[in-house]
C-alpha positions as CSV (number, residue, x, y, z in Angstrom):
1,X,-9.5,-37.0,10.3
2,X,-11.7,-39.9,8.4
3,X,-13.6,-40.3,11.2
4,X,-17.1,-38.5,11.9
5,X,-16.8,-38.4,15.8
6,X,-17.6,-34.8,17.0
7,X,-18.4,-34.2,13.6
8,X,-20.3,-30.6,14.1
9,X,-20.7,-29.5,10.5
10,X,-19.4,-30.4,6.5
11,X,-19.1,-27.8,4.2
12,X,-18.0,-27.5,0.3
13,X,-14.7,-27.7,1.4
14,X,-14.3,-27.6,5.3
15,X,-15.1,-30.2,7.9
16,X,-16.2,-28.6,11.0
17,X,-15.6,-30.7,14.3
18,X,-16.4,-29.5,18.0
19,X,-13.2,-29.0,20.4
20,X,-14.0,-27.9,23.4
21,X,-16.4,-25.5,25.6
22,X,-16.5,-22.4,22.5
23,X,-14.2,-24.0,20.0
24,X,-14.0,-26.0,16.7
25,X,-11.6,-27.3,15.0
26,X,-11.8,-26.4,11.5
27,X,-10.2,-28.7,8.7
28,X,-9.3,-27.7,5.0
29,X,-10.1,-30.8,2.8
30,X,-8.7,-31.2,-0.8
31,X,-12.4,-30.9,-2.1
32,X,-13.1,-28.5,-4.9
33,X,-16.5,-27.2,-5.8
34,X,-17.2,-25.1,-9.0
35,X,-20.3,-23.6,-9.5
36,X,-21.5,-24.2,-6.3
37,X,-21.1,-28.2,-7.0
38,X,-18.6,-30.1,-5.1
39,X,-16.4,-31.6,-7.9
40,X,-15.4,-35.4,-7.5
41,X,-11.7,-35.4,-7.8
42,X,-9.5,-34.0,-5.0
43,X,-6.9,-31.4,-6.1
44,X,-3.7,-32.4,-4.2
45,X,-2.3,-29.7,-1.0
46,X,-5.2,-27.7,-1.4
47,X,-6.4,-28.0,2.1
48,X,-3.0,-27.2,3.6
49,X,-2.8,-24.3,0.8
50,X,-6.1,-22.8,2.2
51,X,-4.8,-23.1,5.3
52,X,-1.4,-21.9,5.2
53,X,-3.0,-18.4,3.5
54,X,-5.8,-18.1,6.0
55,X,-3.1,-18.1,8.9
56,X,-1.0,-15.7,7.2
57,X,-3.7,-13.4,6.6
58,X,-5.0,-13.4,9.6
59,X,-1.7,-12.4,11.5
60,X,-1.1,-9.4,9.0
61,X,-5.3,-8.4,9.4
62,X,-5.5,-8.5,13.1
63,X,-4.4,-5.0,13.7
64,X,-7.6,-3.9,11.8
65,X,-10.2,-6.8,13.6
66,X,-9.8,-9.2,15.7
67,X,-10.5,-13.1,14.1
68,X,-11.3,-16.7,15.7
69,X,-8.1,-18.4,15.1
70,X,-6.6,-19.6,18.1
71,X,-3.6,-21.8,16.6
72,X,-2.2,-24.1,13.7
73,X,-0.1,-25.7,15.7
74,X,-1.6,-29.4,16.2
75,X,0.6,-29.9,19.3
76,X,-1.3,-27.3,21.1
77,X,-5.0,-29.2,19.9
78,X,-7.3,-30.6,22.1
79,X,-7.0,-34.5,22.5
80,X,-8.2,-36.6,20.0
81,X,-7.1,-34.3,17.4
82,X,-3.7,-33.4,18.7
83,X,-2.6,-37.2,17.6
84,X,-4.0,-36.8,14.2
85,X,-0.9,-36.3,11.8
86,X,-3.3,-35.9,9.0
87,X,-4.6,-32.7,10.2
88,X,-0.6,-31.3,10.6
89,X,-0.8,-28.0,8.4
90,X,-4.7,-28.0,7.0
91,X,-6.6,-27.5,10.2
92,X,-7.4,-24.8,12.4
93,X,-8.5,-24.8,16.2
94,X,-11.1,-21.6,16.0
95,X,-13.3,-19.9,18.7
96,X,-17.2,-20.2,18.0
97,X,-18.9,-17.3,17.1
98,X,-21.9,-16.3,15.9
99,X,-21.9,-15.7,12.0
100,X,-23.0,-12.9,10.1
101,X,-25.9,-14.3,7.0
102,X,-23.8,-12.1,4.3
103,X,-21.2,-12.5,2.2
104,X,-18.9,-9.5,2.2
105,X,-17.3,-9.4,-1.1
106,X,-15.1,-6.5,-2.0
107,X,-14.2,-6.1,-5.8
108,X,-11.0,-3.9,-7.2
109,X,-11.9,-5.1,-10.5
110,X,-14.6,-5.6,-12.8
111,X,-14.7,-10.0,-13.3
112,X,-17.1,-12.9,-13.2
113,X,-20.1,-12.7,-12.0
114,X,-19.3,-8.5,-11.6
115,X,-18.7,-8.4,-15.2
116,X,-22.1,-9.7,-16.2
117,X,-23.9,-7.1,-14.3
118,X,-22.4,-4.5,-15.3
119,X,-22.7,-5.2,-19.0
120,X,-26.5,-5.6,-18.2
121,X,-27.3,-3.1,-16.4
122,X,-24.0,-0.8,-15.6
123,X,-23.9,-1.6,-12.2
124,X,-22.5,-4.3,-9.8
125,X,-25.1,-5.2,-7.3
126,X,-26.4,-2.2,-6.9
127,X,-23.8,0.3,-7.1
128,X,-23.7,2.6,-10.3
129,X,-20.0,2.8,-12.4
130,X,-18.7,4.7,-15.3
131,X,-19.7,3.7,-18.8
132,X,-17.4,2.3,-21.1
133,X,-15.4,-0.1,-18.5
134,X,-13.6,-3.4,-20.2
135,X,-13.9,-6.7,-18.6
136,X,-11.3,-7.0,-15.6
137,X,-10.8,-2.9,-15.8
138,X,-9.4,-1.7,-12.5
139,X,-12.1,0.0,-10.5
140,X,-12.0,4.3,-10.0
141,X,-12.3,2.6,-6.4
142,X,-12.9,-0.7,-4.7
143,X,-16.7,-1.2,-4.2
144,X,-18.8,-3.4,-1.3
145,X,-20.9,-6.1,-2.9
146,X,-22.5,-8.3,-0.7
147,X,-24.5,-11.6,-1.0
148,X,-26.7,-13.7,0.8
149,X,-24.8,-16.5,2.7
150,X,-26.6,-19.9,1.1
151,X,-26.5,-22.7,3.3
152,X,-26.9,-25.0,-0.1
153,X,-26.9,-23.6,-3.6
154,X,-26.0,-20.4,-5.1
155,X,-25.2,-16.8,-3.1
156,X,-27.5,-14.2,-4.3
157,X,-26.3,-10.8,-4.8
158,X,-27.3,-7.8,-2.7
159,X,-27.3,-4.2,-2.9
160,X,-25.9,-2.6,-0.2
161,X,-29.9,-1.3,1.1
162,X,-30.8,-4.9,1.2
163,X,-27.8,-6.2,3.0
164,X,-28.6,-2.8,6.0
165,X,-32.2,-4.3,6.0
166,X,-31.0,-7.8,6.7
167,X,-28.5,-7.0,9.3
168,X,-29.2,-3.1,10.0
169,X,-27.8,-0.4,8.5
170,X,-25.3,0.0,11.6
171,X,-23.6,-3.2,11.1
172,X,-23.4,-3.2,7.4
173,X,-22.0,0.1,7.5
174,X,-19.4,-1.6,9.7
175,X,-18.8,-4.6,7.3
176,X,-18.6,-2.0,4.0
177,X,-15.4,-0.3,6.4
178,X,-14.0,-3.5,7.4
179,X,-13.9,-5.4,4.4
180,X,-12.9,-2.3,2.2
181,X,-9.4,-1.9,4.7
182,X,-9.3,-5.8,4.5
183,X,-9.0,-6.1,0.9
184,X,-6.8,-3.1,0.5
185,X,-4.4,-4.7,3.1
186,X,-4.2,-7.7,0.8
187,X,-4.2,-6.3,-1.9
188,X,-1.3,-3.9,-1.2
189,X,1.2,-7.1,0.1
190,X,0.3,-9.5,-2.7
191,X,0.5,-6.6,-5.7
192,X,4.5,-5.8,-3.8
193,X,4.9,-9.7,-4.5
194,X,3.6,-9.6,-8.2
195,X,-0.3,-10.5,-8.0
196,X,-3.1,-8.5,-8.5
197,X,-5.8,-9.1,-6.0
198,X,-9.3,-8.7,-8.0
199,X,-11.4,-9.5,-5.5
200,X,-12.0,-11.1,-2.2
201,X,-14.5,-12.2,-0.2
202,X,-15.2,-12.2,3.8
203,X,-17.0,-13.6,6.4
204,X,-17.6,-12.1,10.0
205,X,-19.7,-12.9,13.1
206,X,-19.3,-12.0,16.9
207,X,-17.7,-13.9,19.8
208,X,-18.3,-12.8,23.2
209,X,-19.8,-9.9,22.1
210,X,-16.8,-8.3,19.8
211,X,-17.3,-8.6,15.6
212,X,-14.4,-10.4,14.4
213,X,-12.9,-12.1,11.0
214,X,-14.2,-16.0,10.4
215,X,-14.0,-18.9,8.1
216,X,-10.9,-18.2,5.7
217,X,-9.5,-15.1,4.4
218,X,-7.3,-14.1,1.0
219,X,-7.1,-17.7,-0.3
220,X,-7.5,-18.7,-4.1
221,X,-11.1,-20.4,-3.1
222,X,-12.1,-16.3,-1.9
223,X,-10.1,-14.3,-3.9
224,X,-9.6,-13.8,-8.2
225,X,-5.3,-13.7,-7.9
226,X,-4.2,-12.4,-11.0
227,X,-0.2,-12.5,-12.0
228,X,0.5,-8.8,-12.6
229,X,2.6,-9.3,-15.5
230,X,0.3,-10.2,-17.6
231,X,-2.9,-8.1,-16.5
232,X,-4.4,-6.5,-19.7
233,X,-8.2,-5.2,-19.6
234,X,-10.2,-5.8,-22.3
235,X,-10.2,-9.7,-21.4
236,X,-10.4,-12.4,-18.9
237,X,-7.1,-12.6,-17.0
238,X,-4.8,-16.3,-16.6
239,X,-5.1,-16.5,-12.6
240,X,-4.0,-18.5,-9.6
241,X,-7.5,-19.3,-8.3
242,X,-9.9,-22.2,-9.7
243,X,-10.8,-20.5,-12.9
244,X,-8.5,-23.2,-14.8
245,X,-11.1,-25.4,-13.1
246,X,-14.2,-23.7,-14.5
247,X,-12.4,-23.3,-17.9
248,X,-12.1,-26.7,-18.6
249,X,-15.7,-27.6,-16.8
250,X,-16.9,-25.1,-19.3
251,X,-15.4,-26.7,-22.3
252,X,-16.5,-30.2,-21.3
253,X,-19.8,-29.2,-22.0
254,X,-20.8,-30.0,-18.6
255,X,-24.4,-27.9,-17.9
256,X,-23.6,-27.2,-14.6
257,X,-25.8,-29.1,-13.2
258,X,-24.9,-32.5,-11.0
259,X,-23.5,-34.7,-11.1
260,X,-20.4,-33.2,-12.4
261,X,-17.4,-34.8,-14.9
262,X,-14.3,-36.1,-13.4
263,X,-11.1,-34.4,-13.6
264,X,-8.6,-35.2,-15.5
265,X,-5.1,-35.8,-14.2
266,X,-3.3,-32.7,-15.3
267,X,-6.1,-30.0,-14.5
268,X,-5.7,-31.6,-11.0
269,X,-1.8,-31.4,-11.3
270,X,-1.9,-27.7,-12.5
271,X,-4.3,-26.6,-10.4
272,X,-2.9,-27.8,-7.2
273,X,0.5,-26.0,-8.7
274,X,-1.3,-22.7,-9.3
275,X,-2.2,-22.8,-5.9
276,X,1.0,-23.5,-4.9
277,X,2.7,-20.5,-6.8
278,X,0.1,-18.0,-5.3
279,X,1.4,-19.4,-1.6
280,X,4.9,-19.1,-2.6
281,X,4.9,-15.8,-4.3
282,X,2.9,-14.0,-2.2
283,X,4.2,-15.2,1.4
284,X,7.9,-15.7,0.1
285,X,7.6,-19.1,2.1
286,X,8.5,-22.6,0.2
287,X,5.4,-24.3,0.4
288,X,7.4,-27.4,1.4
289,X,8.6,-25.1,4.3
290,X,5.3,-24.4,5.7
291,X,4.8,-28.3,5.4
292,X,7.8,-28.8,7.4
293,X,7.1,-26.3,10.3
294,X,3.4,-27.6,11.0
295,X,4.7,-31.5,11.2
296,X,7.0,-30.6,13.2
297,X,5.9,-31.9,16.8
298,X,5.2,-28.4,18.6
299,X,6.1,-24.3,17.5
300,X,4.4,-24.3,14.4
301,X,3.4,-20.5,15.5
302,X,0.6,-18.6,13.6
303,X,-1.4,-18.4,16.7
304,X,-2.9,-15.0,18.6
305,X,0.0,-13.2,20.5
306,X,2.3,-14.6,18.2
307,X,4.3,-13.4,15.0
């Protein structure tokens, strides 16, 4: 996994290496970025944590779109990976496709980045809502946000006009269905298990003609996870994702800008933990279970046709 051999692409988080005629083998790293900066400390499990969600989402999606994950199960890898016990449980073997240049963010409720546009200008990229919301008030109904897709720096947000004349109005019409039934799929398991779902973003793009699901889906690095115990509007909520992360960046008095302070010990401890906890609780799976099952020489599962 340390090597760069058939290296195709590095992301924030994700290594990307080829695998084959039309497929890559994507691998979760332990990285962390915050504020679009790639942080310089690790946070321990989080590439298998990504991981593990993205496979389970993606089995309990696939009724409503198809997706490009072929299989977790590093037995079933193409050779030189399949030897790789470091990539047992936080890579995926993928099918190529052609991605989409928009983020497809869907938002329950009104936080971050939302939360600022609407107190400026009563909107969320575009799209009008009732006066006199709180910070992390539940939405009258779950709205379509896009933003650009940034190869390096920050996403910009779209209205929904400017994402149709990017990508036609056709396919973004598509997108606003498809991520809407997405995140209410999510949404609905996690909230039976105890977490609100906030928000989420997707990612799509087409392989061999048909739009399907790409990249990751309902983990804490695209989604705001809330513990539904203790949601109260009228403030930011405690959460499962990275925002312990940017809390403490924030109180550093770090401006944001690189290169970025190093973590201490216990905000990597408790993060990696929150993590953790939102796996747990929301799959019903001992995390040390999942790591287990995808060491385990051959039927880790989580593959198409399975489950």
């Amino acid at each position: 996994m340390g090597a760069t051999e058939g290296l195709h692409a590095r992301g924030k988080v994700r290594d990307i290496y080829t695998a084959g005629p039309g497929q890559l083998l994507l691998v979760a790293s332990d990285r962390i970025s915050a504020f679009d900066v790639i942080l310089p400390n690790p946070v321990p499990d989080k590439g298998s944590v990504l991981t593990a969600f993205s496979s389970f989402w993606f089995e309990r999606t696939r009724d409503l779109v198809g997706d490009h994950l072929i299989t977790v199960d590093r037995s079933k890898f193409p050779e030189p990976y399949r030897q790789d016990p470091g990539l047992a449980g936080r890579a995926m073997l993928v099918e190529r496709a052609d991605v989409i240049p928009v983020e497809c963010v869907a938002r329950g409720y009104l936080a971050g980045s939302g939360w600022s546009q609407y107190q400026a200008a009563g909107a969320v990229c575009g799209v009008s809502l009732p006066p006199g919301l709180l910070e992390s008030s539940q939405l009258p109904e779950p709205i379509f946000t896009p933003t650009t897709k940034a190869a390096e720096g920050h996403d910009l947000p779209m209205t929904p006009q400017e994402c149709a004349d990017l990508i036609g109005r056709g396919l973004m019409e598509r997108l606003r269905e498809l991520t809407a039934r997405i995140y209410e799929r999510i949404a609905s398991v996690a909230l039976e298990r105890g977490i609100i779902v906030a928000d989420t973003k997707l990612e799509f793009g087409f392989s061999g003609g048909e739009l399907i699901l790409v990249d990751e889906v309902g983990t804490p690095d695209s989604s705001r996870f809330w513990p539904a115990d203790a949601y109260a509007p009228g403030r930011a909520q405690p959460s499962f994702d990275k925002q312990y992360v940017r809390d403490w960046l924030d109180a550093s008095g770090w401006d944001r800008e690189p290169p970025p302070p190093d973590l201490p010990a216990e905000v990597l401890a408790r993060t990696s933990g929150k993590y953790i906890e939102a796996y747990e609780r929301i799959t019903g799976e001992a995390f040390a279970r999942y790591r287990q099952r995808m060491a385990a020489p051959e039927g880790a599962g989580m593959e198409k046709g399975t489950g």
